[in-house]
C-alpha positions in Angstrom: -23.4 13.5 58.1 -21.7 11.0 55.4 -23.4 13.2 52.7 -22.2 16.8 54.1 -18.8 15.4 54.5 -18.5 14.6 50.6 -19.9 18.0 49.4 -17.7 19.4 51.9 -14.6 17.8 49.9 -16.3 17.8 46.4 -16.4 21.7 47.5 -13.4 21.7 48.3 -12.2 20.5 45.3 -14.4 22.9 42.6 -13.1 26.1 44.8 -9.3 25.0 44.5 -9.5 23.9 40.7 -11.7 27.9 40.3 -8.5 29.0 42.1 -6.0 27.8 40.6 -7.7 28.3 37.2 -8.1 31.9 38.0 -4.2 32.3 38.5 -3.4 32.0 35.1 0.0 31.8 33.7 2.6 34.1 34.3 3.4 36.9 32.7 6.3 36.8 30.4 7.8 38.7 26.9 9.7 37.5 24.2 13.4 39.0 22.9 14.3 38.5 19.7 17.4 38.0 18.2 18.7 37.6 14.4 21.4 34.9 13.9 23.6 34.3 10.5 23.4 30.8 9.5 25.7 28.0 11.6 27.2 26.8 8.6 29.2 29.2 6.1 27.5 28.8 2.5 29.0 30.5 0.0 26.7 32.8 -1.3 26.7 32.1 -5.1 24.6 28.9 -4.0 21.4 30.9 -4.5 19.0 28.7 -6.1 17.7 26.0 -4.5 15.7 22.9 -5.0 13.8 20.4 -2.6 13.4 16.6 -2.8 11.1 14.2 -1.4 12.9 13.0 1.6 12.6 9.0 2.0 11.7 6.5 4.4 11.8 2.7 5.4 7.9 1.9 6.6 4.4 3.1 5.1 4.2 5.5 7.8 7.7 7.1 7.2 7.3 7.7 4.2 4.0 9.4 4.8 5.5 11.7 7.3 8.3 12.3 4.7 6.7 14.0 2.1 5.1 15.9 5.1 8.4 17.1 6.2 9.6 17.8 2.8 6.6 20.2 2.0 7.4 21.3 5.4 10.3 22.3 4.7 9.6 24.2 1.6 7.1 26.1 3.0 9.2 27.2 5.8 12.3 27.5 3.7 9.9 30.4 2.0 9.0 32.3 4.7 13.0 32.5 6.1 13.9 33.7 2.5 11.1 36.3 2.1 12.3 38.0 5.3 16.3 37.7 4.9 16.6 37.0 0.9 18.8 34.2 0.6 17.8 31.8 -1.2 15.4 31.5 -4.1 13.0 28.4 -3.8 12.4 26.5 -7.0 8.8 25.8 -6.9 8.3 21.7 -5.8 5.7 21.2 -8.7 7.7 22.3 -10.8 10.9 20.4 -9.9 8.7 17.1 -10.2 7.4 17.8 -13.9 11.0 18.2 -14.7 12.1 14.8 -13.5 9.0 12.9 -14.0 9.5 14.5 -18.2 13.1 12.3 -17.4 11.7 9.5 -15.5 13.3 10.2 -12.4 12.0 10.0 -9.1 11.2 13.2 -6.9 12.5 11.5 -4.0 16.0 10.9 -3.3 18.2 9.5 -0.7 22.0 9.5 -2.9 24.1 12.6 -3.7 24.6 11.3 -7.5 20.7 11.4 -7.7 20.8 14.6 -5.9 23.2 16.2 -8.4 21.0 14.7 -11.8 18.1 16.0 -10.3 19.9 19.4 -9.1 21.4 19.9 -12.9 18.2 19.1 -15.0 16.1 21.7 -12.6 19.4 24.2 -12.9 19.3 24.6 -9.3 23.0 25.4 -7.4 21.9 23.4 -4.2 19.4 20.2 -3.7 18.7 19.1 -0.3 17.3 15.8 0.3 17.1 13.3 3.5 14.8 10.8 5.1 12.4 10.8 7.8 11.8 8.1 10.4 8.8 8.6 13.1 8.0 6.4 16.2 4.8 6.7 18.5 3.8 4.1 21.0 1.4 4.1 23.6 1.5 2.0 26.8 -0.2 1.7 29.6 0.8 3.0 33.6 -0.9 2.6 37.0 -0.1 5.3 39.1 -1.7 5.3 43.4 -3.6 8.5 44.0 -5.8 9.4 46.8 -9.3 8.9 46.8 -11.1 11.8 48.7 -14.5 10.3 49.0 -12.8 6.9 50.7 -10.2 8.8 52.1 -8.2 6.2 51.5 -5.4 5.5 48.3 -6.1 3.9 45.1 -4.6 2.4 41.7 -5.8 4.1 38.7 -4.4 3.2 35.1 -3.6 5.5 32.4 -2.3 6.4 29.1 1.8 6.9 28.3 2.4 8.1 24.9 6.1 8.7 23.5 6.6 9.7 19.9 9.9 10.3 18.2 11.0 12.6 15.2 13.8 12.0 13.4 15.1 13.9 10.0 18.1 13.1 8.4 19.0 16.5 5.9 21.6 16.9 3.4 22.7 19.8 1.2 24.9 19.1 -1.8 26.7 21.6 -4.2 24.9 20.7 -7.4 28.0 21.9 -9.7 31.0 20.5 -7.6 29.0 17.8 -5.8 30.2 18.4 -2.9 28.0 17.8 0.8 27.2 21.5 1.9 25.5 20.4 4.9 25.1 17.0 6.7 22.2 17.7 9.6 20.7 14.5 11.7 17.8 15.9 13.8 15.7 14.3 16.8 13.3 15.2 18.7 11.2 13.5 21.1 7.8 13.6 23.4 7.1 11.8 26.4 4.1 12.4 28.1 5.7 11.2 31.6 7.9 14.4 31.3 5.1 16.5 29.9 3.2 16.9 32.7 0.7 19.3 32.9 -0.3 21.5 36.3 -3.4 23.3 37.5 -6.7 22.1 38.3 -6.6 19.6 35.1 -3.1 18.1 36.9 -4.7 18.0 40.7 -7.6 16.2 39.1 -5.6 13.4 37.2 -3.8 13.0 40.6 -6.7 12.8 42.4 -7.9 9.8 39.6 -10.7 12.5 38.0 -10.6 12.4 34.5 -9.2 10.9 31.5 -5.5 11.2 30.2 -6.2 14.2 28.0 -2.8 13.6 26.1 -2.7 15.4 22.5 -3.2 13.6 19.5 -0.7 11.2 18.4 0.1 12.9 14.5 -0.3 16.5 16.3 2.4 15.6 18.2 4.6 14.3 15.3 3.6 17.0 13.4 4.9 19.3 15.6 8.4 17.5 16.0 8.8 17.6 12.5 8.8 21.1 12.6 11.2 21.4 15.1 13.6 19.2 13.2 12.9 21.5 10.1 13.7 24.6 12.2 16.6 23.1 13.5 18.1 22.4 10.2 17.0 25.7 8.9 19.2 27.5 11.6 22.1 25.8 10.4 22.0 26.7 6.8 19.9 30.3 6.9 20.1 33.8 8.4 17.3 33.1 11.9 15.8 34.4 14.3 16.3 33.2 17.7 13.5 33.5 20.2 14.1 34.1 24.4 11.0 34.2 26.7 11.8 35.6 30.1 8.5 35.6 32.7 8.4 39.0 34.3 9.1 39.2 38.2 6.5 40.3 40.3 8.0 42.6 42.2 7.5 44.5 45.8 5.4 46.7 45.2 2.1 47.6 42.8 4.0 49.4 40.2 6.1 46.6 39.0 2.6 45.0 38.0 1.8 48.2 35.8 4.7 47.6 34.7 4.4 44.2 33.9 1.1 44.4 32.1 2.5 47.2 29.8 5.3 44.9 29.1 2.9 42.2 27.9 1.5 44.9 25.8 4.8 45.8 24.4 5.3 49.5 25.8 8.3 48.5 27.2 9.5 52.5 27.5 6.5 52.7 29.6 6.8 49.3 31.6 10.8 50.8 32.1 9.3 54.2 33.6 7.3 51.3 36.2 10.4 49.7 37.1 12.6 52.6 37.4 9.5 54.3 39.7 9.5 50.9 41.7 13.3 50.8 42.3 13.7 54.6 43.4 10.6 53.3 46.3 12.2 49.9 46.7 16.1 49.7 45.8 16.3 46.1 47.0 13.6 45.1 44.8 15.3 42.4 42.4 12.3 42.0 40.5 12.0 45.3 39.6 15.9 45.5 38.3 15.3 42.1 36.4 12.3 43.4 34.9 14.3 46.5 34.0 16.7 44.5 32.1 14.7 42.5 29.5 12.9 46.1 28.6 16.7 47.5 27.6 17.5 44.4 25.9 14.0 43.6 24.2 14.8 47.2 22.7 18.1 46.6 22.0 20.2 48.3 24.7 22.2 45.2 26.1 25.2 47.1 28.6 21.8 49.0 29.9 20.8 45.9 30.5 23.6 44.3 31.5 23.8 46.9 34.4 19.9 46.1 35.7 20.3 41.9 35.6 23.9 42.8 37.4 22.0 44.6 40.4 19.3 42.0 40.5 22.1 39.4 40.8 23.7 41.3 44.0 20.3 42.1 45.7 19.6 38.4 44.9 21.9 35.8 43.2 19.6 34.0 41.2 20.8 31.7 38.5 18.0 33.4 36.2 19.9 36.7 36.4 22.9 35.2 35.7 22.2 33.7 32.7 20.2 36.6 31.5 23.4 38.8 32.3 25.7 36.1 30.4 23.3 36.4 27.0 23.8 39.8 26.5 27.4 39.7 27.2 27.3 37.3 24.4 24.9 39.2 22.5 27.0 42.0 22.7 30.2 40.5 21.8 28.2 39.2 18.4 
């Protein structure tokens, strides 16, 4: 009896994790937007050059030369799609001060400007990085479904920070162009995961499946690179909005052509859903990201208002107070 009891819950347990694993995420689109730079950079500061960023311990400085090629790299991509800067090539800029004796990485603006003259750049940009990861260790009381009774199972808490310090100086005036202190930070505690993987770990199956610790810094230094890059560069501003599932079948035609990017066709979907079901909010929200992923933001405007008065969501608020802003740009 004991036995059939735990392949009964062990059963249990495989069908909900096959369950929830076949629900997959939602479905959702992305709307694009192009932004001017934050700061206002006179555009005769064309040509620009890129330091080695410092910092204080072994490890800082490793993850600062990291973000400094980082940087470049990404600082190329933004100016082969909106032209406006021209890169001077890192190699390049360290055979020119190493032929002077100067270090490539530099943390002063009167360094800065030497190295910015010789290289007969308009603009260098230099910083430093600092990066902190730690890992400690949690108990947490989960239930124990083949002693039906509670238990205290220890695991893994990781927290890493990110932090890049960027500056931008007027190589001919020597003037600060841009002063950007960036942070960003991951804690595990906050990141956690759902789905079967999540029901196990609170169940105490498994390990702590937490990403690598330099993936993770990795991927805040980009985020620090991005966010200095908005500040300084024309961008392009991402929104992902999950698609509504609706009242009725259409609006998941709809939705799957909208993942495939026929959003005329996904529109037809909604528009046939609302004429069956006009108090379908779903189907009106829906209706509004395909006008504004192509563009057409009082069209949209109009759809995320009637979602909002069949249903006043917050998420159809904000979507109809972006493209009033959009609009107004």
């Amino acid at each position: 009896m004991k036995t059939l009891t735990y392949l009964s819950i062990l059963g249990g347990l495989a069908f909900s994790a096959a369950w929830i694993a076949g629900c997959g995420p939602e479905k959702a689109i992305e709307i694009r937007y192009e932004r001017p730079a934050e700061y206002q950079i006179s555009p005769q500061v064309r040509r620009v050059g890129i330091a080695e960023f410092g910092g204080q311990s072994s490890r800082d400085r490793q993850w600062s030369q990291i973000a400094s090629d980082r940087l470049a790299a990404a600082l190329d991509v933004y100016n082969r799609k909106y032209n406006r800067y021209e890169l001077v090539d890192r190699k390049r800029l360290k055979a020119i001060l190493d032929e002077r004796d100067l270090q490539i990485a530099i943390s002063d603006s009167a360094s800065a400007d030497t190295a910015g003259k010789l290289a007969k750049v308009d603009a260098m940009i230099y910083g430093s990085v600092k990066v902190t990861a730690r890992d400690d260790r949690g108990t947490r009381t989960v239930f124990n479904p083949l002693s039906r009774s509670m238990k205290t199972v220890t695991y893994t808490k990781r927290y890493c920070l990110g932090a890049v310090n960027f500056t931008m100086d007027d190589v001919k005036t020597g003037k600060t162009l841009a002063t950007v202190a960036t942070t960003h930070e991951y804690d595990s505690e906050k990141d956690k995961k759902s789905g079967a993987a999540g029901i196990g770990r609170a169940m105490g199956f498994g390990g702590d499946d937490l990403p690598p610790t330099d993936q993770v810094i990795s991927r805040l230094i980009d985020e620090c690179v991005r966010e200095f890059l908005s500040k300084v560069c024309p961008h392009e501003v991402v929104v992902t909005e999950k698609l509504q599932s609706g009242k009725s079948k259409i609006v998941s035609t709809g939705n799957k052509l909208a993942v495939a990017g026929d959003y005329e066709e996904a529109l037809d979907c909604y528009q046939q859903a609302l004429g069956q079901r006009p108090d379908d909010h779903g189907a009106a929200f829906n209706a509004g990201l395909m006008h504004e992923a192509l563009g057409r933001g009082k069209k949209a405007e109009e759809f995320y208002d009637m979602a909002f008065r069949i249903k006043p969501s917050e998420k159809y608020v904000f979507a109809r107070k972006r493209v009033r802003v959009e609009g107004a740009k």
